[in-house]
Residue, then its C-alpha position, 0 to 999 in steps of 0.5 A: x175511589x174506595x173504602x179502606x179499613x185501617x187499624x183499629x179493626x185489626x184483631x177485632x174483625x167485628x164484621x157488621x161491615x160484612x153483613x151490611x154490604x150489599x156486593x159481598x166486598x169485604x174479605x177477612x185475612x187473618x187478623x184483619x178486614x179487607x175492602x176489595x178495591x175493584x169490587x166494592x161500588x162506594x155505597x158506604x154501607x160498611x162504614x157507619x156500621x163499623x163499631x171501632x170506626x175503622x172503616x174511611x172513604x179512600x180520600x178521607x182516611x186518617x194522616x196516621x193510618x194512609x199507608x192501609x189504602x196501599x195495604x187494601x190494595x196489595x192484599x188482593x195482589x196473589x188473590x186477583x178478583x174472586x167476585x165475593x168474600x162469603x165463597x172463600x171464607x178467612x184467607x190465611x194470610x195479612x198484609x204484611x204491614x198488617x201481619x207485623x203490628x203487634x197484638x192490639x189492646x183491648x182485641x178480642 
């Protein structure tokens, strides 16, 4: 089990969740966030943090926004298990499911 970030923290990416995990499990694509699966150890620090509550327990996440746990997953697929977000800095690139939404309202 995981945690997924959904869409609401596309094109905000506020990254309090970032500061507060304490495995460094968070990368940041373009215009999202991203839980490395394998990385993270389910201590859910990044969830309460998160100010547009983006952030769900892999079996808890929203009907509407199911298909992210598969995106989370799928955006490590080329980038394997790197052992930490802060080393690598933004990945120039999303998920394709989240790299085709439109621009989100109210996003920074």
């Amino acid at each position: 089990m995981t945690y997924v970030i959904a869409q609401p923290c596309v094109d905000v990416k506020d990254k309090a969740c970032v500061d507060e995990c304490p495995v460094d499990c968070i990368y940041e694509g373009r215009r999202s966030l991203y839980i490395h699966p394998d990385e993270c150890v389910d201590c859910g620090a990044c969830e309460p943090v998160c100010p547009v509550e983006a952030i769900f327990y892999e079996e808890d996440t929203p009907p509407q926004w199911q298909d992210y746990y598969k995106a989370n997953i799928e955006f490590f697929d080329e980038l394997g298990s790197p052992g930490g977000a802060s080393k690598l800095g933004l990945i120039e690139h999303d998920h394709p499911l989240i790299a085709a939404l439109p621009p989100q309202e109210g996003a920074k």
